[in-house]
Structures are given as C-alpha cells and as structure tokens.
N, CA, C and O atoms as CSV, one atom per row, in Angstrom:
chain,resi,resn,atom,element,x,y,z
A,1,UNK,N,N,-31.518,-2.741,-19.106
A,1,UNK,CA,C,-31.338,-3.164,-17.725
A,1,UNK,C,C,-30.073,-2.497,-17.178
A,1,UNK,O,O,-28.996,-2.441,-17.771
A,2,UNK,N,N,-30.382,-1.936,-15.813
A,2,UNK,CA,C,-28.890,-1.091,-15.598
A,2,UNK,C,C,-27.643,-1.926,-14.945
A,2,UNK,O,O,-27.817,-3.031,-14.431
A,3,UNK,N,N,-26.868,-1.538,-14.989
A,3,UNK,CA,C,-25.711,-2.678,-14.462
A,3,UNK,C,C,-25.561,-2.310,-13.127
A,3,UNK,O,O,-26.131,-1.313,-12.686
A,4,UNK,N,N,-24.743,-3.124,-12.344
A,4,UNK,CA,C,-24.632,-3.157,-11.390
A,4,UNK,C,C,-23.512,-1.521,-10.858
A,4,UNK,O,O,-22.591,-1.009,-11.495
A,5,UNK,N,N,-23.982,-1.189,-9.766
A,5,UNK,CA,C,-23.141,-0.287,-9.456
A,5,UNK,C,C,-22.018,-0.239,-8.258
A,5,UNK,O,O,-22.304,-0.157,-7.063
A,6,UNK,N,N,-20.669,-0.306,-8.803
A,6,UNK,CA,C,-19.693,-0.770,-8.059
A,6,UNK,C,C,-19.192,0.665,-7.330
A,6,UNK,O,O,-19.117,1.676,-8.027
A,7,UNK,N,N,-18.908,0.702,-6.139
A,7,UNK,CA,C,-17.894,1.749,-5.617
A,7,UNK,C,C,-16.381,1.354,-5.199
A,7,UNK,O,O,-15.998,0.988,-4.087
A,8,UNK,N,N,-15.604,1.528,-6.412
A,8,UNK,CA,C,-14.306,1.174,-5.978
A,8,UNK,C,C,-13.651,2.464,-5.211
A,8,UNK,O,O,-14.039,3.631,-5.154
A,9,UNK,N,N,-12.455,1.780,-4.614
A,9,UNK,CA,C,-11.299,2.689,-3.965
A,9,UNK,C,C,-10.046,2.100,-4.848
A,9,UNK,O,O,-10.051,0.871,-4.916
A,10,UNK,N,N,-8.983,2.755,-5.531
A,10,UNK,CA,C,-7.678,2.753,-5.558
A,10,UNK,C,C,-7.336,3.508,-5.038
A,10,UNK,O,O,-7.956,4.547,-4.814
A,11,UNK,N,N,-5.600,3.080,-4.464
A,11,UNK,CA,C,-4.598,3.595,-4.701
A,11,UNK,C,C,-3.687,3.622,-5.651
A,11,UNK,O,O,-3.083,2.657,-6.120
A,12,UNK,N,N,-3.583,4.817,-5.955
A,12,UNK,CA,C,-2.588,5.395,-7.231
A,12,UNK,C,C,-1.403,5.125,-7.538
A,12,UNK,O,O,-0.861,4.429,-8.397
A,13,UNK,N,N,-0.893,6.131,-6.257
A,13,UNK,CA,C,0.382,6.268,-5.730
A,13,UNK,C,C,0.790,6.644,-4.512
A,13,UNK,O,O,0.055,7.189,-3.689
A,14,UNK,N,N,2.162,6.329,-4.314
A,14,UNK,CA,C,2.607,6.886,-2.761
A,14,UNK,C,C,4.203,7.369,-2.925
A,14,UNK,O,O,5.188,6.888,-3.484
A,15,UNK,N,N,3.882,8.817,-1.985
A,15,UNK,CA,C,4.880,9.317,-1.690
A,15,UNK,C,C,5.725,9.809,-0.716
A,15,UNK,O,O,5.182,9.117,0.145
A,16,UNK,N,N,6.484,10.332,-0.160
A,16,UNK,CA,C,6.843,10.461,1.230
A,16,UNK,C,C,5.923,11.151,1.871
A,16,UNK,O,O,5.828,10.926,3.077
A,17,UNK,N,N,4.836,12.350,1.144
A,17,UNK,CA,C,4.103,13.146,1.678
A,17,UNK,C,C,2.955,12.955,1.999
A,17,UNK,O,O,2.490,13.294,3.087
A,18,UNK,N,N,2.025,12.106,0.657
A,18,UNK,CA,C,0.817,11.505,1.039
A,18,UNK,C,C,0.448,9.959,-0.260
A,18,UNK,O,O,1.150,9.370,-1.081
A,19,UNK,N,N,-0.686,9.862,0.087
A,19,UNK,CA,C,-0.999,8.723,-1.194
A,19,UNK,C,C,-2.470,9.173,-1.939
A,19,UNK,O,O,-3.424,9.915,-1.706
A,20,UNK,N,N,-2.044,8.299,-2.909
A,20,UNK,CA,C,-3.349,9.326,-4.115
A,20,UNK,C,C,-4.410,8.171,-4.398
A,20,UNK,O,O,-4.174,7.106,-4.969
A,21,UNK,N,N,-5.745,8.646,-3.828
A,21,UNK,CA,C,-7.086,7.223,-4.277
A,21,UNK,C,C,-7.751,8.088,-5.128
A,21,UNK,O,O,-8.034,9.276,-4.973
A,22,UNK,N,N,-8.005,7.180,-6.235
A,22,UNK,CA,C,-8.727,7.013,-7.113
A,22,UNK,C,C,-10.164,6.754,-6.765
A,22,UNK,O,O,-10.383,5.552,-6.609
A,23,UNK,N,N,-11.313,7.614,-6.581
A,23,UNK,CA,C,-12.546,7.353,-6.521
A,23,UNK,C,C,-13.399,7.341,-7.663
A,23,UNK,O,O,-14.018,8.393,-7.821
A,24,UNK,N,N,-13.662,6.194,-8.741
A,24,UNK,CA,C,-14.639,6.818,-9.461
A,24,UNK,C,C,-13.557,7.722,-10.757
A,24,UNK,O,O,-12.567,7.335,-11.378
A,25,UNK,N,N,-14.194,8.844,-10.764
A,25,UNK,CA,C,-13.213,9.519,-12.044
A,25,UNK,C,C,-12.430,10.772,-10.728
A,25,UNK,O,O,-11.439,11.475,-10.923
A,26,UNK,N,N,-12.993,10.722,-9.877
A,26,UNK,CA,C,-11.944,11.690,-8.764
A,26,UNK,C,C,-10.468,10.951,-8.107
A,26,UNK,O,O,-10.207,9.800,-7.758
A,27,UNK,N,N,-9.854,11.948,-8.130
A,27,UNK,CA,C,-8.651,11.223,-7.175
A,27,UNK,C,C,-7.903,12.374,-6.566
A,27,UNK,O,O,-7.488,13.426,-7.053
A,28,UNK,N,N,-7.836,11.700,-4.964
A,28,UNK,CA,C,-7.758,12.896,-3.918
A,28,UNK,C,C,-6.692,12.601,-3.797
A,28,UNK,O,O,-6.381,11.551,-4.357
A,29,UNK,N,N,-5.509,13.408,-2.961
A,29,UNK,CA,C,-4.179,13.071,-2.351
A,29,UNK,C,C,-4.549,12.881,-0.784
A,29,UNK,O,O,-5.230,13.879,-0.548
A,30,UNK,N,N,-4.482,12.325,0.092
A,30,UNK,CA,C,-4.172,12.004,1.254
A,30,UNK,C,C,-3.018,12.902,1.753
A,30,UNK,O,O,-2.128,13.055,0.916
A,31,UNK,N,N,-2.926,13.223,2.359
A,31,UNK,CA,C,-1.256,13.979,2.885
A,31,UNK,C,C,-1.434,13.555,3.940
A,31,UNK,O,O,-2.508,13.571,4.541
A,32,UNK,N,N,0.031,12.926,4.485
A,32,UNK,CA,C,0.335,12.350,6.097
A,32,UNK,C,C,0.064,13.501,6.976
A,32,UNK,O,O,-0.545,13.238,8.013
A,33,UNK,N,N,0.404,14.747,6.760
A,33,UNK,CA,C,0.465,15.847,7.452
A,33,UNK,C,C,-0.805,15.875,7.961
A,33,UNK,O,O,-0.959,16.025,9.173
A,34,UNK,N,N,-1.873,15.736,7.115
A,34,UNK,CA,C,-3.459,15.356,7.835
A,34,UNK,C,C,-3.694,14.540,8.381
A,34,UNK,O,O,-4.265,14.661,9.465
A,35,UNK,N,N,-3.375,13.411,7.897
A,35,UNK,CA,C,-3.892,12.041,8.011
A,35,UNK,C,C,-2.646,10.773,8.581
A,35,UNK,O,O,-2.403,9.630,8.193
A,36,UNK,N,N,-2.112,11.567,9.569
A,36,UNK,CA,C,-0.667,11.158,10.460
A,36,UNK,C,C,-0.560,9.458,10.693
A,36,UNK,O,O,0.543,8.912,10.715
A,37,UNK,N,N,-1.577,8.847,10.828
A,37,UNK,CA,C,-1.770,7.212,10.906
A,37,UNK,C,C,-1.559,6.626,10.015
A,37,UNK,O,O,-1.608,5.399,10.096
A,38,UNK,N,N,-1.211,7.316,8.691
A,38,UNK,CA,C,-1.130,6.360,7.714
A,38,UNK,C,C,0.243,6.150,7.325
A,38,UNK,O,O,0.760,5.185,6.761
A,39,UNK,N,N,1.004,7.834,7.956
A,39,UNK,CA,C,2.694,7.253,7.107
A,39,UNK,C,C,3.369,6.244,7.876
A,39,UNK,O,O,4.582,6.418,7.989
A,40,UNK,N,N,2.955,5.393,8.341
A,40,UNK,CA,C,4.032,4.647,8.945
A,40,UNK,C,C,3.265,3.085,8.581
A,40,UNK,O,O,3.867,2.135,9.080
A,41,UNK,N,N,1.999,2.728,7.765
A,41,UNK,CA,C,1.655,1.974,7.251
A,41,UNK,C,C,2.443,1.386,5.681
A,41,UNK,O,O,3.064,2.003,4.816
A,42,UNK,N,N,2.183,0.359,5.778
A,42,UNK,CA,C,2.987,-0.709,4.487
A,42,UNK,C,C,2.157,-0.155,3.135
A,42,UNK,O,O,1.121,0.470,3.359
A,43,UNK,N,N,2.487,-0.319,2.021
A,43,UNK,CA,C,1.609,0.005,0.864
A,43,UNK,C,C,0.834,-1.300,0.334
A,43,UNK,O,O,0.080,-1.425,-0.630
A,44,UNK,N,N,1.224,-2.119,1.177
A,44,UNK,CA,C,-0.155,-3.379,1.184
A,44,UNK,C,C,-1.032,-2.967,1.910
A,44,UNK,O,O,-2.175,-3.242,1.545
A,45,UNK,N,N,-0.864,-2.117,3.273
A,45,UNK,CA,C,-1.554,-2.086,4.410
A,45,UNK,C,C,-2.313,-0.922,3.472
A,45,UNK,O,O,-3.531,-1.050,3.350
A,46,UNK,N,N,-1.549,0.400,2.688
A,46,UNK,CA,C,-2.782,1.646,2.180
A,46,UNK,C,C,-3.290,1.017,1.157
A,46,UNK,O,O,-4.401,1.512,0.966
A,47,UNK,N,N,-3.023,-0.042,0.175
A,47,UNK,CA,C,-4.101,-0.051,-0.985
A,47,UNK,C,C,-5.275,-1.327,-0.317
A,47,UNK,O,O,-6.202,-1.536,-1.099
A,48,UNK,N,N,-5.312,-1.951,0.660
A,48,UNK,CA,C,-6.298,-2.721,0.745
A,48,UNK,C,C,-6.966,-1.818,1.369
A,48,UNK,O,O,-6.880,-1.591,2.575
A,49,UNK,N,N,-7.906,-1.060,0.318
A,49,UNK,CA,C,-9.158,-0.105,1.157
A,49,UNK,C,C,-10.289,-0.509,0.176
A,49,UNK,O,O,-10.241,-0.727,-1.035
A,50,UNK,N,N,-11.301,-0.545,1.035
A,50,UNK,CA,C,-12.802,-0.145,0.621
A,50,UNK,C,C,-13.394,0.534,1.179
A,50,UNK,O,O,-13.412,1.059,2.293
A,51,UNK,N,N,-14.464,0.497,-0.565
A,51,UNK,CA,C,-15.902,0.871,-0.375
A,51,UNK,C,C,-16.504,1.381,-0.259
A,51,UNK,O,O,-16.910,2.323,-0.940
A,52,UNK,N,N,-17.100,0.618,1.462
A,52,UNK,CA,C,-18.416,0.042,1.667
A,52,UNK,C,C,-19.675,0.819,1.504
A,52,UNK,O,O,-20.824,0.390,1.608
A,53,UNK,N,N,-19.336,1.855,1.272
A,53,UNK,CA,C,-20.508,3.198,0.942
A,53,UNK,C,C,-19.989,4.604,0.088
A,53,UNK,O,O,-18.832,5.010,0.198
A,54,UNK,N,N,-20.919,5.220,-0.698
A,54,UNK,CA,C,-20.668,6.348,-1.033
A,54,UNK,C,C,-19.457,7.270,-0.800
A,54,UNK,O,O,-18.595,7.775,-1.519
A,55,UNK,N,N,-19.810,7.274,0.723
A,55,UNK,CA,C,-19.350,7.864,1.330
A,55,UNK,C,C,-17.670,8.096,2.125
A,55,UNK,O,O,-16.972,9.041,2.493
A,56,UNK,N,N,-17.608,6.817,2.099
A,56,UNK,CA,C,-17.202,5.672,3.487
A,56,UNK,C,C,-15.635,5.049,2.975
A,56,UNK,O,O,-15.651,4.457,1.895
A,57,UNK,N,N,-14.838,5.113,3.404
A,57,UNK,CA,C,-13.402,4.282,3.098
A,57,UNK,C,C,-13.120,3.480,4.694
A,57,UNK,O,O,-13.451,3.844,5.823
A,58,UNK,N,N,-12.412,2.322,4.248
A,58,UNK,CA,C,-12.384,1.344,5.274
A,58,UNK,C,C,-10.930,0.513,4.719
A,58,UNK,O,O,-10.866,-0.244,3.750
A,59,UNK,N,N,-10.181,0.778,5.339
A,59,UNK,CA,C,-8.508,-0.275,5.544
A,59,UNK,C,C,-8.476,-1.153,6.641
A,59,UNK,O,O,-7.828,-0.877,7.651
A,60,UNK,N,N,-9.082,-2.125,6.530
A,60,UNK,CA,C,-9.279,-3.432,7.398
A,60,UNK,C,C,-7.988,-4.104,8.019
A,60,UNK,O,O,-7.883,-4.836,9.003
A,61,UNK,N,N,-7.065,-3.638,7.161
A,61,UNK,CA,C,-5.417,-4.181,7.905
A,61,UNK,C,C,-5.246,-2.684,8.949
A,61,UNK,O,O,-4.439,-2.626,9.877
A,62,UNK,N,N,-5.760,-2.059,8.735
A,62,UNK,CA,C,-5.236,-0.946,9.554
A,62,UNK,C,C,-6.185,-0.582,10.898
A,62,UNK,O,O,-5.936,0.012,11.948
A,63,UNK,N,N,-7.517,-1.294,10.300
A,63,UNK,CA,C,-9.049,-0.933,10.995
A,63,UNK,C,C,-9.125,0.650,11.087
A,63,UNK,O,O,-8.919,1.234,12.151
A,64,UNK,N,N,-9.393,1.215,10.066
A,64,UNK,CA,C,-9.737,2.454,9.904
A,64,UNK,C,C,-10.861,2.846,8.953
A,64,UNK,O,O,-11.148,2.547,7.794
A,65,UNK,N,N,-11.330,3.550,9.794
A,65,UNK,CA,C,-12.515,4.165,8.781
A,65,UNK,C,C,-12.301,6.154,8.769
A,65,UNK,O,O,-12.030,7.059,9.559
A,66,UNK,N,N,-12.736,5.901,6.899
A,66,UNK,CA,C,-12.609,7.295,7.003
A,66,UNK,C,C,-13.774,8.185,6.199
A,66,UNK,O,O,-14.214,7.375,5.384
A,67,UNK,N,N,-14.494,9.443,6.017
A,67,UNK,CA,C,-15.305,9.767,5.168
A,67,UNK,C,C,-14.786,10.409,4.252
A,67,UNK,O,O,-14.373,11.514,4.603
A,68,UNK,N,N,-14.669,10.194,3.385
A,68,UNK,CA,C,-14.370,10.439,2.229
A,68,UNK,C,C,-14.273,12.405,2.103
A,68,UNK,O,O,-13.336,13.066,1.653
A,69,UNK,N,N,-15.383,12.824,2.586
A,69,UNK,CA,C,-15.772,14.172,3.113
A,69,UNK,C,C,-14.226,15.065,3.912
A,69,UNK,O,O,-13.654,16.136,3.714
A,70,UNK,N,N,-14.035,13.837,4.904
A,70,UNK,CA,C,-12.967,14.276,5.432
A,70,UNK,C,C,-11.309,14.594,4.770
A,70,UNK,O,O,-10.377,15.131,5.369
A,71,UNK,N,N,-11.327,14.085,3.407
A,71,UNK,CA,C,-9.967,14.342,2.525
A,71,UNK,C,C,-10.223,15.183,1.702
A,71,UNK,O,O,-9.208,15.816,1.413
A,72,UNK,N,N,-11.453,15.637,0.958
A,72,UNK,CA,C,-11.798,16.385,0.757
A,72,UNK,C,C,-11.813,17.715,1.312
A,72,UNK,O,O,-11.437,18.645,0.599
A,73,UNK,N,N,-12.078,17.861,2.123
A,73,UNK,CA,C,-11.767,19.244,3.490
A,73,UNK,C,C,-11.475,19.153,4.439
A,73,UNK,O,O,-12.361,19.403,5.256
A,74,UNK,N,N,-10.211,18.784,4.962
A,74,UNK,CA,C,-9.455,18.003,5.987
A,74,UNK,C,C,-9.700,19.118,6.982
A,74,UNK,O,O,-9.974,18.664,8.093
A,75,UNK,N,N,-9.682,20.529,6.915
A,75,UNK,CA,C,-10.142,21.544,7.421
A,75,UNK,C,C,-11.311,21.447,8.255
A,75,UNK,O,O,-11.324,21.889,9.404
A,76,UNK,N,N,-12.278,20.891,7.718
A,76,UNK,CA,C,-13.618,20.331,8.548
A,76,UNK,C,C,-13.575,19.619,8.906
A,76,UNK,O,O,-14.615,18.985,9.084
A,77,UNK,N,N,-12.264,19.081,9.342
A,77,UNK,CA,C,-12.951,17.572,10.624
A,77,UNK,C,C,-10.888,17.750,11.079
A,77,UNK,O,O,-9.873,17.229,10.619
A,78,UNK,N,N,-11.091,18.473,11.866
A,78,UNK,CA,C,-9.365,18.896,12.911
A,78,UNK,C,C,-9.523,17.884,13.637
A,78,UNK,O,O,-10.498,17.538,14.306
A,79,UNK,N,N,-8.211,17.260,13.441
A,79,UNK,CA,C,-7.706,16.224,14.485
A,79,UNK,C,C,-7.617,16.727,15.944
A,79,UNK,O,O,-6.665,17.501,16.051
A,80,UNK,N,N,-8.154,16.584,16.875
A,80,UNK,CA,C,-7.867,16.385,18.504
A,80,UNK,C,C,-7.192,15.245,18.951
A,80,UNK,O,O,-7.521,14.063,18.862
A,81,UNK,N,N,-6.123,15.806,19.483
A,81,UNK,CA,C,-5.246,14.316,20.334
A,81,UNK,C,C,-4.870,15.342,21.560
A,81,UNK,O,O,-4.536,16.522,21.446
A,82,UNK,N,N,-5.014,14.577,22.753
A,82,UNK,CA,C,-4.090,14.927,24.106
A,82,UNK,C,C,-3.732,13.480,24.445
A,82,UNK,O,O,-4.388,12.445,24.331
A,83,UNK,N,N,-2.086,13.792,25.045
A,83,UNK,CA,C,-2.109,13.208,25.734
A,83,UNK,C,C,-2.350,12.386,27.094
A,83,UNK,O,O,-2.792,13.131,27.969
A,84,UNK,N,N,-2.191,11.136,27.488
A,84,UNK,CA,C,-3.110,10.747,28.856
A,84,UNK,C,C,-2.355,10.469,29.466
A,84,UNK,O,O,-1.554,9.733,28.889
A,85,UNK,N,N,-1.920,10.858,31.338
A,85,UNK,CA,C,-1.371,10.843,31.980
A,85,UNK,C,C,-1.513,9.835,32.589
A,85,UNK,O,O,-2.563,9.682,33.213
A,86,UNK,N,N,-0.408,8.727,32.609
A,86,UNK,CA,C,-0.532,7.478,33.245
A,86,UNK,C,C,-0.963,7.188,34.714
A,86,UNK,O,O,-1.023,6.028,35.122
C-alpha cells in the first residue's frame, strides 16, 4: 500500500543575501536581489511556507504566492514595477 505523499517546504537558512528551501531532496537559494519582498520579512514570517502543490509555495503571513519554477529561473519570470503617480 503506498504511503501518503507529502509536499513539504523548509527553510534552511538565512542570510543577508537570500534564504535556502529545502524541497524534497532539492534546495534552492532565494536571493533578495530577485525576490526583493522578502528581505525585509521576519524569519518566522520566511519559514511559515507551504506546499499546497507541486508546484506552488505560499507564505500566508506574508500572503504570497510563488512557483517554484520561478526560483529556479528567476530569469523567466522579470519583475515589472512602475511607479504610480498620485
């Protein structure tokens, strides 16, 4: 009978530059330099992540969702920000 199949997220570690999740037997680095919303989060606020899919990471203190795809080749998915003129 097969067991149940869990998809965890850890966090590893954190450093001034980025933080390291543990997927499974993979573990990616995050770098703020990509992923700019996160350095100014608590390290309660980066390790409460899930999940919820394959695919899929979710920090519910932060309300963020991210694809997993996207830390992987941060290259394929460029941040766009402008600013909005009041």
């Amino acid at each position: 009978m097969p067991g149940i199949v869990t998809l965890a997220a850890e966090v590893t570690n954190v450093s001034m530059h980025c933080f390291w999740l543990l997927l499974g037997d993979e573990e990616l680095a995050v770098p703020f330099a990509a992923f700019p919303w996160f350095k100014s989060a608590t390290i309660e606020q980066l390790s409460n992540v899930e999940r919820p899919s394959e695919n899929h990471l979710y920090w519910p203190q932060l309300d963020m969702d991210l694809s997993i795809e996207s830390i992987r080749k941060p290259e394929n998915f460029p941040l766009i920000s402008r600013a909005v003129d009041g």
